[in-house]
C-alpha positions in Angstrom: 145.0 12.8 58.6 146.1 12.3 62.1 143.6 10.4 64.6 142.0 12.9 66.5 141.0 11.2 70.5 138.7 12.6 73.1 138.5 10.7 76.5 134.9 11.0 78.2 135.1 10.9 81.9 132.1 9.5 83.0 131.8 6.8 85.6 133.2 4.5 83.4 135.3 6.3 81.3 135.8 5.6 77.2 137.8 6.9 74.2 136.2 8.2 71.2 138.3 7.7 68.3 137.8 10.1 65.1 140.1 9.8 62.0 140.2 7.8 58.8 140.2 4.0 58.0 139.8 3.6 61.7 136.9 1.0 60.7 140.1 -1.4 59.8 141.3 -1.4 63.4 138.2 -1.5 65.1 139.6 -4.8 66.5 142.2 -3.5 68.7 140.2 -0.6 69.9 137.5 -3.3 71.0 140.3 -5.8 72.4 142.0 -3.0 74.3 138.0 -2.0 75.5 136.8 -5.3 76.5 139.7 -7.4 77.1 138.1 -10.2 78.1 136.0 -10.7 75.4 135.7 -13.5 73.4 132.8 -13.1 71.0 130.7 -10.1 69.5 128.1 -9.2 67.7 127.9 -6.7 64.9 124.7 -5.1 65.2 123.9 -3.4 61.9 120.9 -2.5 59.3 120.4 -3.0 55.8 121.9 -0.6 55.0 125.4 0.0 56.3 125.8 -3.8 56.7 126.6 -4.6 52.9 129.3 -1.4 52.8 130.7 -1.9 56.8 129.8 -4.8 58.1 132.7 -7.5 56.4 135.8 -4.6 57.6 134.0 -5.2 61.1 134.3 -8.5 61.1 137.2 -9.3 59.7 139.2 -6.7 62.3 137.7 -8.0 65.1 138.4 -11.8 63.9 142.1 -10.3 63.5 142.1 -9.3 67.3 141.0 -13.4 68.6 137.1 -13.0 68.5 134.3 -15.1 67.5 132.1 -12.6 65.3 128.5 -12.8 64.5 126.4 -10.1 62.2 122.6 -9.6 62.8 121.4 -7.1 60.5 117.7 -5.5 60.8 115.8 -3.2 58.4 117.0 0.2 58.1 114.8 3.5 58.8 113.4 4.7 62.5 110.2 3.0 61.2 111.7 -0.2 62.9 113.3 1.3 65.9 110.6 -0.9 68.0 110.2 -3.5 70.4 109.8 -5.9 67.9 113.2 -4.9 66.8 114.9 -4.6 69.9 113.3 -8.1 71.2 115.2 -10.2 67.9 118.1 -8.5 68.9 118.3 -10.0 71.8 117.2 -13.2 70.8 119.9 -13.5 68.4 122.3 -12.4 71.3 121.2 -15.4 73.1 121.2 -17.7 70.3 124.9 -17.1 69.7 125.5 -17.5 73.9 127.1 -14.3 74.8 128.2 -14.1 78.1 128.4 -11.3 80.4 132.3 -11.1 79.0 131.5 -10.0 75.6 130.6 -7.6 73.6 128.2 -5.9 71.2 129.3 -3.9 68.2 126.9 -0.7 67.0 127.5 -0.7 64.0 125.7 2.0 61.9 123.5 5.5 62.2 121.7 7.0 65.4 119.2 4.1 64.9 121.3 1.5 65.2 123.4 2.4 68.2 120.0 3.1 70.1 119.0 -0.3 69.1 122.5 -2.0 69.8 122.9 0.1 73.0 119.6 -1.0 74.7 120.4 -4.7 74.0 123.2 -4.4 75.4 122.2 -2.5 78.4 119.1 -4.8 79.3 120.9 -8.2 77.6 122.2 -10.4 81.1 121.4 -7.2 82.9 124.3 -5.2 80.8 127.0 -6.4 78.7 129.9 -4.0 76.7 129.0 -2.4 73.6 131.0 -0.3 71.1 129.8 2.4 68.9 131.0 2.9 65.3 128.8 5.4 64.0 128.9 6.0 60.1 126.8 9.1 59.8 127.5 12.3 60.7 124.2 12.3 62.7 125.3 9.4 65.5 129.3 10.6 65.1 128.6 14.0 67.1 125.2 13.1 69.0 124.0 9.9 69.1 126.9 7.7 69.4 128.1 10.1 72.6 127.1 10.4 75.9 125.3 6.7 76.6 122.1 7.1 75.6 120.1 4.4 73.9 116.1 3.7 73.5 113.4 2.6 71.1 109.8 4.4 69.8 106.9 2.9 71.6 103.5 3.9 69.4 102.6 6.9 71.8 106.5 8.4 70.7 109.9 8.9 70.1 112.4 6.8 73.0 110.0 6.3 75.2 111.8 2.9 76.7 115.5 2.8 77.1 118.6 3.4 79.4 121.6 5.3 80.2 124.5 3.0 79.2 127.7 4.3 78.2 129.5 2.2 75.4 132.9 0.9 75.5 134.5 3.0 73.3 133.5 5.4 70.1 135.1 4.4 66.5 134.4 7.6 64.2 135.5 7.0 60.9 135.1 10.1 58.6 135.9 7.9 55.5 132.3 6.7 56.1 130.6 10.0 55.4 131.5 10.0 51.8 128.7 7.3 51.4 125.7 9.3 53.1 123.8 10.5 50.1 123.5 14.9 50.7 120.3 14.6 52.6 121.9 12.3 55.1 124.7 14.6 55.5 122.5 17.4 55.9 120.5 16.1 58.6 123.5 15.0 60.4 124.3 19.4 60.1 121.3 19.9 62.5 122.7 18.7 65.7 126.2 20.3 64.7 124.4 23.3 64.5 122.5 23.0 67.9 125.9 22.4 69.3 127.0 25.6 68.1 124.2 27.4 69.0 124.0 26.2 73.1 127.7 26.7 73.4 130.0 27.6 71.5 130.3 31.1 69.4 132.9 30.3 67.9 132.0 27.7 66.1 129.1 28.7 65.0 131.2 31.8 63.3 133.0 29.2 61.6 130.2 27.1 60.1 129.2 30.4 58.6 132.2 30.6 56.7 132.7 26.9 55.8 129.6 24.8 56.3 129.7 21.4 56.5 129.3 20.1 53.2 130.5 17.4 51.1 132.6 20.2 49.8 134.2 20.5 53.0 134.6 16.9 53.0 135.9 16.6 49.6 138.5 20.3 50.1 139.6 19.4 53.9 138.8 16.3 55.5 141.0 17.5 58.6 138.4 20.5 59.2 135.7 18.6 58.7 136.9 16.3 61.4 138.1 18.4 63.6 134.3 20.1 63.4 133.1 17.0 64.7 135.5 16.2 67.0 134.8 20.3 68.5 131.0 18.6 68.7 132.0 15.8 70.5 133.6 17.8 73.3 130.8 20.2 73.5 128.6 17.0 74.4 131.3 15.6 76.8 131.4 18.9 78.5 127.4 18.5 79.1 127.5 14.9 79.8 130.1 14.7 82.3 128.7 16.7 84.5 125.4 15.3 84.1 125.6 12.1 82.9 121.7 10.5 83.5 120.0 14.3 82.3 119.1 15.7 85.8 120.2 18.9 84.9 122.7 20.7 82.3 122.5 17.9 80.1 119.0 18.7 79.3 120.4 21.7 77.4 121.2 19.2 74.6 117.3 19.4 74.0 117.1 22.2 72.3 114.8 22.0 69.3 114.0 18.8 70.4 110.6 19.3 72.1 109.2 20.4 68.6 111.7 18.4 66.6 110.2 15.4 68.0 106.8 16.3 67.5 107.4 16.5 63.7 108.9 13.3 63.5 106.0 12.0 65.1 103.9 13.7 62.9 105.6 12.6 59.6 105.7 8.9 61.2 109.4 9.4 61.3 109.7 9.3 57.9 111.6 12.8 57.9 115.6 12.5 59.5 115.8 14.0 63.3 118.4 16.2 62.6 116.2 17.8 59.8 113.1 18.0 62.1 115.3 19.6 65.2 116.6 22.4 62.9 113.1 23.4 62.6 112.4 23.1 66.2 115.4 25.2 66.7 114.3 28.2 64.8 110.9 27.5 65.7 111.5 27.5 69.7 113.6 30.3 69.2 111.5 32.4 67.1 108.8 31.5 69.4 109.9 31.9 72.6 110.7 35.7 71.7 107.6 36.5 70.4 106.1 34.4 73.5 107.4 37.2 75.8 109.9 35.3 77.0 113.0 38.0 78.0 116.6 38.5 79.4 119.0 41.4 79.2 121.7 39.3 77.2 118.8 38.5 74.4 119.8 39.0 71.1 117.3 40.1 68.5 118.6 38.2 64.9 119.5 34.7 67.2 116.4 33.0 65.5 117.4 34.3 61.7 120.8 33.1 62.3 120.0 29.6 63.3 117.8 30.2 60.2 119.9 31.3 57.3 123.0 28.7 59.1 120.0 25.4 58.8 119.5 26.8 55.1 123.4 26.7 54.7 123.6 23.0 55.5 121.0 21.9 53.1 118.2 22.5 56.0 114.6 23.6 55.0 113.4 25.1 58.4 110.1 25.9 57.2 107.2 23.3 59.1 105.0 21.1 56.8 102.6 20.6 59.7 100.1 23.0 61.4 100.8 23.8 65.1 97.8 22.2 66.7 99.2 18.8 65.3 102.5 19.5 67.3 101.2 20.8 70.1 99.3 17.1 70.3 102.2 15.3 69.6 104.6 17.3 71.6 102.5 16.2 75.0 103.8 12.7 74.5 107.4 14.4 75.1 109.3 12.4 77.6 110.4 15.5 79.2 107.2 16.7 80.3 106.1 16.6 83.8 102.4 16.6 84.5 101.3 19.8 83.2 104.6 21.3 82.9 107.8 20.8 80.6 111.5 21.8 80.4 112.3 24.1 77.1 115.6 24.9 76.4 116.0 29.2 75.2 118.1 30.7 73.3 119.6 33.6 74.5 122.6 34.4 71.8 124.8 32.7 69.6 126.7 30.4 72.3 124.3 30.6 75.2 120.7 29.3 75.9 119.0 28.4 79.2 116.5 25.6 80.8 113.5 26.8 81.6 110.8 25.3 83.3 107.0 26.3 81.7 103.4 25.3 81.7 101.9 23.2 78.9 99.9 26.1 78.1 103.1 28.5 77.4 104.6 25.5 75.4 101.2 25.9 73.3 102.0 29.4 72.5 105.6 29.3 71.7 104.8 26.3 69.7 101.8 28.9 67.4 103.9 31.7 67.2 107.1 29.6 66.4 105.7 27.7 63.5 104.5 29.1 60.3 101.8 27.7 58.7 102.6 25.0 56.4 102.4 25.5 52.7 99.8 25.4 50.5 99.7 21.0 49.7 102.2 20.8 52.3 102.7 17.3 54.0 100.4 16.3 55.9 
């Protein structure tokens, strides 16, 4: 399949590469990125660095650089300071300079992790992000944002720092197991659903599945790449979230409040599709109105989640979120910013009261099942 490229404008502009076996050329892509590097580090986790991590390396050792691998435990259980304080250590152990470069090399985890090194490492040094789940190749590995968990929740400490460039390889997906695919469906799906119509018509007819993957890699692609410009579209206009970009939120309020509750042991795509149908479900019955509403936007978000793999139903009561969900880093004293559905293809920012976020959150969730987790 051809190499599909999407150039985001942002104050220091980048490529994001999608296509196949792109993982063996990574090294020109980072030499023509960062030309005067001469050493980087492969940032990766335990697991993605035994499948990825030796392609890495030996493309960038093909393009003239020094390369060194530092690999941390995998899962968003070690997304931490802890974490993020040995990466830098092992950044300056190997005596990067303000020339080189860092490689992200991994999941939505491990570009967060990488990123922030980088961002904070000699007050900022070039990093690359080669995302290998479907997850970080349409969200996280986009638009420069990069953080870790602090106790009280989710990316509470980070930055805005835009990498060098974006290597997608779609070959990589064939590894996730169908939960990690799934998961990586719920972001696809909020893309869809704040913007684009379209595309949310067409992952009706042909979810993305490893079907999908196995019938027509160049779709599947092509659905990320579609995802990709739907966040560049946000992001360049609003690069550090002052505005439009919060509309990438959406589900995320509750989402967030679920991983939390689970002690992130449930994926965050998973957890934002039910805080997509939960917000929008909610928000309706809340009261909230507008004369381009549409009725069955909350059972389509629904029945699309369920499509993907997605069980939208909550295994936690809503008092537990509403707790967690005051630890949001978008809340603002005693009020918050909630992104609403309005259609298929349309949703809007709205500014409301913690007391309004308490009652969309109880009318949005349904009560856990009977043994649910807890």
């Amino acid at each position: 399949m051809a190499e599909i490229t999407i150039d985001i404008t942002v104050q220091n502009p980048y490529r994001v590469h999608i296509g196949t076996r792109l993982l063996e050329g990574a090294g020109a892509v980072v030499r023509d990125a960062v030309p005067r590097a001469r050493k980087a580090v492969i940032v990766t986790d335990s697991n993605v660095g035994p499948l990825y991590a030796h392609i890495v390396r030996d493309s960038l050792a093909e393009a003239g650089l020094e390369v060194a691998v530092h690999t941390f435990p995998a899962g968003e259980e070690h997304k931490t300071l802890a974490t993020y304080g040995a990466i830098l250590e092992f950044l300056a152990a190997e005596e990067l300079d303000r020339s080189d470069v860092v490689i992200a090399l991994g999941g939505g985890v491990t570009g967060d992790m990488a990123g922030f090194a980088a961002a904070t490492y000699m007050r900022g040094i070039a990093y690359v992000q080669m995302p290998t789940t479907l997850l970080a190749m349409v969200d996280s590995s986009v638009g420069g944002k990069c953080a870790v968990d602090l106790s009280c929740g989710k990316n509470l400490a980070g930055a805005f720092w835009q990498p060098g460039a974006v290597v997608a390889d779609v070959g990589c997906l064939g590894t996730l197991t169908p939960e990690q695919l799934a998961d990586g469906c719920g972001e696809v799906v909020k893309h869809a659903v704040i913007a684009d119509a379209s595309l949310f018509e067409l992952l009706e007819k042909t979810p993305l599945t490893f079907d999908l993957l196995t019938r027509d890699l160049s779709l599947a692609a092509a659905i990320i790449a579609r995802n990709v410009e739907i966040k560049r579209d946000v992001v360049v206009i609003d690069e550090r979230e002052n505005g439009a970009r919060k509309l990438l939120n959406f589900g995320h309020s509750i989402g967030h409040a679920i991983e939390a509750c689970s002690g992130y042991t449930l994926g965050h795509g998973t957890c934002v599709a039910v805080g997509m149908v939960a917000m929008a479900r909610g928000a309706r019955a809340a009261g909230w109105d507008a004369p381009d509403f549409e009725e069955d936007t909350a059972e389509r978000i629904d029945a699309l989640c369920r499509a993907h793999g997605l069980s939208t139903a909550c295994p936690y009561p809503a008092d537990e979120l509403v707790e967690a969900a005051m630890h949001d880093k978008k809340r603002r004293g005693t009020t918050i910013d909630l992104v609403i559905p309005h259609r298929i293809g349309a949703a809007s920012i709205e500014r409301c009261d913690l007391e309004q976020l308490r009652a969309i959150i109880e009318l949005g969730v349904e009560a856990p099942a009977e043994g649910g987790a807890r």
